[in-house]
C-alpha positions in Angstrom: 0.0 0.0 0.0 1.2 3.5 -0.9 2.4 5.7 1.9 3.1 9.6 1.9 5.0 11.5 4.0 4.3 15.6 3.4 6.4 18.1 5.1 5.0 21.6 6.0 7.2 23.0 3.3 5.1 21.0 0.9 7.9 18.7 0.1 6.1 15.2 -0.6 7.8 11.7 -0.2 6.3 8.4 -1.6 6.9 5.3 -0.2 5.1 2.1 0.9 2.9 1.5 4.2 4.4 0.5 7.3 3.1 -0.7 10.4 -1.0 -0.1 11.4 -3.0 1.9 8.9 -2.8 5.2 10.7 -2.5 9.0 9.6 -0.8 11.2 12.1 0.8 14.9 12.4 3.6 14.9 14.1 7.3 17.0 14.2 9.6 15.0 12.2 13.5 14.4 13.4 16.1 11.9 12.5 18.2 9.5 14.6 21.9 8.8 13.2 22.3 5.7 15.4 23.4 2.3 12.9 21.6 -0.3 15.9 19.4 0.3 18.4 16.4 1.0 16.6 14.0 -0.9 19.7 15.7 1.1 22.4 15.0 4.5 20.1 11.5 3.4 19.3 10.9 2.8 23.3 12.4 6.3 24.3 10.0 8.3 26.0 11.9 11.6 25.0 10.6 10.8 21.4 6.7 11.4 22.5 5.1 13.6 20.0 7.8 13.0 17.3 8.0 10.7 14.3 11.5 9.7 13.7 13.5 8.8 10.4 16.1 6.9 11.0 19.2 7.8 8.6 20.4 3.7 8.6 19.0 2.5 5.8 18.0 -1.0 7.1 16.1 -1.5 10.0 14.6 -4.5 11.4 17.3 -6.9 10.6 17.6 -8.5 13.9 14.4 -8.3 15.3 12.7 -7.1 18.6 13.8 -8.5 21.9 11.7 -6.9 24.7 14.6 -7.2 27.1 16.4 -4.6 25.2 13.2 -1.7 25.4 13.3 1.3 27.2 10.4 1.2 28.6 6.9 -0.5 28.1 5.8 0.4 24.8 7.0 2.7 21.8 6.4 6.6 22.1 7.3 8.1 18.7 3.8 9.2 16.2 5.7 7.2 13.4 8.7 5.8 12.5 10.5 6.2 8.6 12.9 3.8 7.4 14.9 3.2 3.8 14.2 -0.5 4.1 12.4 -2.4 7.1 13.5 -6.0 7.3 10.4 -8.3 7.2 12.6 -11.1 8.0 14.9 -10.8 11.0 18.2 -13.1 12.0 18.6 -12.6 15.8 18.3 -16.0 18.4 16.6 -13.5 20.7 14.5 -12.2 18.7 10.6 -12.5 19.7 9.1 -10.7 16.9 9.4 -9.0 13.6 9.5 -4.4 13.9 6.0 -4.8 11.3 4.7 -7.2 14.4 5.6 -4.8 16.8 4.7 -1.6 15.1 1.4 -3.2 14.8 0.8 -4.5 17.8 1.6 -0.9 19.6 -0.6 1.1 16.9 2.4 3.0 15.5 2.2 3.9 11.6 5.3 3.7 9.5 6.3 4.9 6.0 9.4 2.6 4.4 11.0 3.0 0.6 11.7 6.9 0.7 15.3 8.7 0.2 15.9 8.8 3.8 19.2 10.9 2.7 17.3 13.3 1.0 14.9 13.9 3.9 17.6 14.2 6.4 19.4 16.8 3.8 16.0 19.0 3.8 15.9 18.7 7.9 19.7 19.6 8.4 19.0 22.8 5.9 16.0 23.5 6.9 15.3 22.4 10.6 13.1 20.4 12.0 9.6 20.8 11.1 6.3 19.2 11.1 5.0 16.4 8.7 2.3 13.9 8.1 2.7 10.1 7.6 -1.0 9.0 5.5 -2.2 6.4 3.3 -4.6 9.0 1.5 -4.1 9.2 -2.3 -6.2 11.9 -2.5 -4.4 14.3 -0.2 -4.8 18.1 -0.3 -1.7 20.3 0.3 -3.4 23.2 0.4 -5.8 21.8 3.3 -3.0 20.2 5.4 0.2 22.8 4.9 -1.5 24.7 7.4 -2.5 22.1 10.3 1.4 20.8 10.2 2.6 24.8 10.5 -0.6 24.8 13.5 1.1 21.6 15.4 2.9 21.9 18.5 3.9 18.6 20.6 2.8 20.4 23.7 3.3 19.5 27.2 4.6 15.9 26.5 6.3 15.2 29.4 2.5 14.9 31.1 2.2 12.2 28.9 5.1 9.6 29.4 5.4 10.0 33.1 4.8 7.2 35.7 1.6 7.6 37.3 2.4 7.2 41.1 5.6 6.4 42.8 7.4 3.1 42.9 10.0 1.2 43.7 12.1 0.1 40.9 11.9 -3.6 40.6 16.0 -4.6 40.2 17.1 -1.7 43.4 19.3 -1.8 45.2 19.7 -1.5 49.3 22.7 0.9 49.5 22.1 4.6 48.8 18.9 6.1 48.4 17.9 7.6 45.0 14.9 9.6 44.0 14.3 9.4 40.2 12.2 12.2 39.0 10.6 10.7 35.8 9.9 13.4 33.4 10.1 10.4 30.6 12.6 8.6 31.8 14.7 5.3 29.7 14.8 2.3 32.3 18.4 2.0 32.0 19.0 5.2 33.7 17.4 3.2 36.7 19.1 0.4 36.2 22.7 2.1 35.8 22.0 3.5 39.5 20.5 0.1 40.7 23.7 -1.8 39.4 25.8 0.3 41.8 24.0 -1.1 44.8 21.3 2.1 45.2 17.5 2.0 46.3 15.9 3.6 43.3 12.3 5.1 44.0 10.8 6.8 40.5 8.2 9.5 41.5 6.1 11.3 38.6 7.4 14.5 37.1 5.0 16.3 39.1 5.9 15.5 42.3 6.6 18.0 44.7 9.7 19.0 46.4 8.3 18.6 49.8 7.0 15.2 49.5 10.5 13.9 47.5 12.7 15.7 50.5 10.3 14.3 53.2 11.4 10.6 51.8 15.0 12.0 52.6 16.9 10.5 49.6 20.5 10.4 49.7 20.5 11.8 46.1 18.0 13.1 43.7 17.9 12.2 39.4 16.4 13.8 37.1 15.3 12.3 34.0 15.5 13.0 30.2 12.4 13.7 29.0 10.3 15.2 25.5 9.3 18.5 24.3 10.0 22.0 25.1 11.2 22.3 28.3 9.8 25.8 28.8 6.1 24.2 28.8 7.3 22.3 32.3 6.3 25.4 34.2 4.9 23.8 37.2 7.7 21.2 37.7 10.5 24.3 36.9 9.1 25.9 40.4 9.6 22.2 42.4 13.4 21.9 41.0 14.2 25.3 42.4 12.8 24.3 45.6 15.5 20.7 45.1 18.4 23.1 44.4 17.9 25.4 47.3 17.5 21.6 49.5 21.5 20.9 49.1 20.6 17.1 48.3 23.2 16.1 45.8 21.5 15.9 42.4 22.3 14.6 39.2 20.9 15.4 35.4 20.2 14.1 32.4 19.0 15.9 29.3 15.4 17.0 30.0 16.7 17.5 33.8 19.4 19.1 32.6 17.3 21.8 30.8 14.9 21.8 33.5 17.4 22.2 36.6 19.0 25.4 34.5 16.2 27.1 33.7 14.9 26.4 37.6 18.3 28.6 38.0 17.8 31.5 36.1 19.4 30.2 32.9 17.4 29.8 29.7 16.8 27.2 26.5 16.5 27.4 23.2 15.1 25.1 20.2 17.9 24.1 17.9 18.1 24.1 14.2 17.7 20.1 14.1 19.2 18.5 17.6 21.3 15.9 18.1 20.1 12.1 18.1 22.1 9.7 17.4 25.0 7.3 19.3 28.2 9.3 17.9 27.9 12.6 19.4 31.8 13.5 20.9 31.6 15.8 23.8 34.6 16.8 25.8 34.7 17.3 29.5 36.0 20.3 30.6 37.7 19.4 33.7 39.9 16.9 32.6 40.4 17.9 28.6 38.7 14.3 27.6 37.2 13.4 24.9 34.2 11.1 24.9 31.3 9.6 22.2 28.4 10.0 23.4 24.5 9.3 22.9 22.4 11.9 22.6 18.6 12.7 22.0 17.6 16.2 21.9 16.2 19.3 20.2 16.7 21.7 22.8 20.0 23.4 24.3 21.5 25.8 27.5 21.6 29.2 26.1 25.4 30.2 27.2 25.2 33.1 26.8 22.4 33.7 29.4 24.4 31.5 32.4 25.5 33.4 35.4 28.9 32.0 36.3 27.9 32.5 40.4 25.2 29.7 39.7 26.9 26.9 37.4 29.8 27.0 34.9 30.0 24.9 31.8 31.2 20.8 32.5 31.3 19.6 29.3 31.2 21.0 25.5 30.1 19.4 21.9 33.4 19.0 20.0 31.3 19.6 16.9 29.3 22.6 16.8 29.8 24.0 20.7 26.9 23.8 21.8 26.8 23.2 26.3 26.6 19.5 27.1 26.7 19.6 30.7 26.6 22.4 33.7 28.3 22.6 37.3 26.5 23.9 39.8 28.9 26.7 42.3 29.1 25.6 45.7 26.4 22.6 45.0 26.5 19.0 44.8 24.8 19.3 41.7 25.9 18.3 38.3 24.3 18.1 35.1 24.9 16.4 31.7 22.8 17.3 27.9 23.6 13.9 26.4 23.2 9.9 28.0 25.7 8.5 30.0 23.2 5.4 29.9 23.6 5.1 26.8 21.1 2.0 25.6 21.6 2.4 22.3 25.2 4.1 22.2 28.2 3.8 23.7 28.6 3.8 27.2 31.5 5.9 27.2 30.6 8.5 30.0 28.8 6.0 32.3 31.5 6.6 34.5 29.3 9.6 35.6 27.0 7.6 37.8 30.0 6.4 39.9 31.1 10.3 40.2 27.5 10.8 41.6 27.4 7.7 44.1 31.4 9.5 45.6 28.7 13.1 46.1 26.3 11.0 47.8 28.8 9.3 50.0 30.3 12.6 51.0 27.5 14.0 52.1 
């Protein structure tokens, strides 16, 4: 079955149907990663995107649920060069088309994936619809793509009441703020021996401090991190607390904004698993994974508050902030990597020495 992929600048892709029979609007970004297409699908911070993956073969080796990121898929659609009907994995459970169906998420397969990544890199990200219709009118749906917003996401993919995390730990006790959070980020804590408790993203500071963790985490996340008004307010309240706290994308954003810093969207992000950033501190290099559309405006940090931690060796962009006379530290890309490499996961051991300090 045909498949059709308009972008808001009226650019028009053909290709063939993928997954359920679905027509969605959705901001369309692209994911540079060459595996780890299950773990990207199952990443809450993709919630209100559909993502093109630049690889052109995905699918190969299947879907193993012990692999996902969380419960289900969160991206509107996914777009591929080829999907692999047929996959060659021993651990493999199901086919992607199985599991795209099964979780109600359309697809479009057989376009120039190069070509679309070109238009997003020169253009920037920007809005698009995956649909089966044939008889499609630009003119009528130009202007609902240029109308679409992913809103406040984060509502969304949150847990909806506390919990313990089911592998924890019994040494040090960590409260996860889950503003979207990937499992592994959980389970890179749990692995050094801590007590993980994951609260929803709206979760006051009161309650969280009257559980009296031994360290605070917050997540990575979707969307704008502006729209997080609410849960901006509570973080401010967590820095002013002196609990040691560590960040990760979303909570990055979050925790400098909550500081008097401010955001803004970039041209296209960064997603993908080869991202090198270089920390400040020692001079290192490190590859790093990285999913986001949003950045630390620089030029708006007060050096009394934080100073940059870590830099993107490619454009320059801030990858991570230190927080002046805090035990607060906060990194833009994934030291939990899952897909990517797991370079920087020496992070979470830097964060269990600021727990045992205190």
């Amino acid at each position: 079955m045909k498949s059709f992929l308009i972008l808001e600048d009226g650019t028009v892709f053909t290709g063939t149907h993928i997954g359920v029979q679905k027509e969605v609007i959705s901001e369309i970004v692209f994911n540079t990663s060459m595996a780890g297409y299950l773990e990207v699908l199952t990443d809450p911070s993709y919630a209100g995107q559909a993502v093109c993956m630049t690889y052109p073969l995905i699918g190969n080796y299947g879907i193993c649920r012990d692999d996902m990121e969380s419960k289900k898929p969160w991206p509107d659609g996914l777009i591929v060069r080829e999907l692999s009907r047929i996959p060659s994995n021993f651990r493999s459970e199901m086919t992607i088309q199985q599991f795209l169906e099964d979780n109600g998420v359309p697809g479009i397969a057989g376009i120039d994936t190069r070509a679309l990544t070109r238009i997003l890199r020169e253009k920037g990200t920007m809005n698009g619809m995956i649909t089966t219709n044939q008889t499609y009118h630009p003119d009528e749906i130009i202007p609902k793509l240029k109308a679409y917003t992913t809103g406040k996401v984060v509502e969304r993919v949150t847990c909806k009441e506390k919990y313990k995390f089911p592998l924890t730990g019994a040494g040090l006790k960590v409260a996860l703020l889950d503003f979207g959070a990937k499992d592994n980020i959980a389970r890179s804590l749990a692995a050094r021996g801590c007590d993980v408790t994951v609260y929803p993203a709206n979760t006051t500071a009161a309650e969280i401090l009257a559980d009296a963790p031994d360290g605070i985490m917050l997540s990575n996340g979707p969307g704008d991190p502006k729209e997080c008004t609410t849960i901006i307010e509570e973080i401010r309240k967590l820095y002013e607390s002196d609990t040691p706290i560590f960040a990760i994308c979303l909570g990055h954003q979050l925790m400098a904004l909550a500081t008097g810093a401010d955001t803004f969207k970039m041209k296209y992000g960064h997603r993908g698993g080869n991202h090198p950033v270089k920390d400040l501190s020692t001079g290192r290099v490190y590859i790093s994974s990285q999913n986001h559309g949003y950045v630390v405006n620089m030029d708006k940090l007060d050096p009394k508050v934080a100073v940059p931690a870590f830099v993107n060796v490619n454009d320059g962009t801030n990858e991570g902030l230190a927080y002046t006379g805090k035990n607060i530290f906060t990194v833009q890309f994934h030291p939990e990597a899952c897909p990517g490499p797991q370079d920087s996961s020496y992070l979470f051991d830097r964060f269990i020495a600021m727990m045992q300090r205190t």
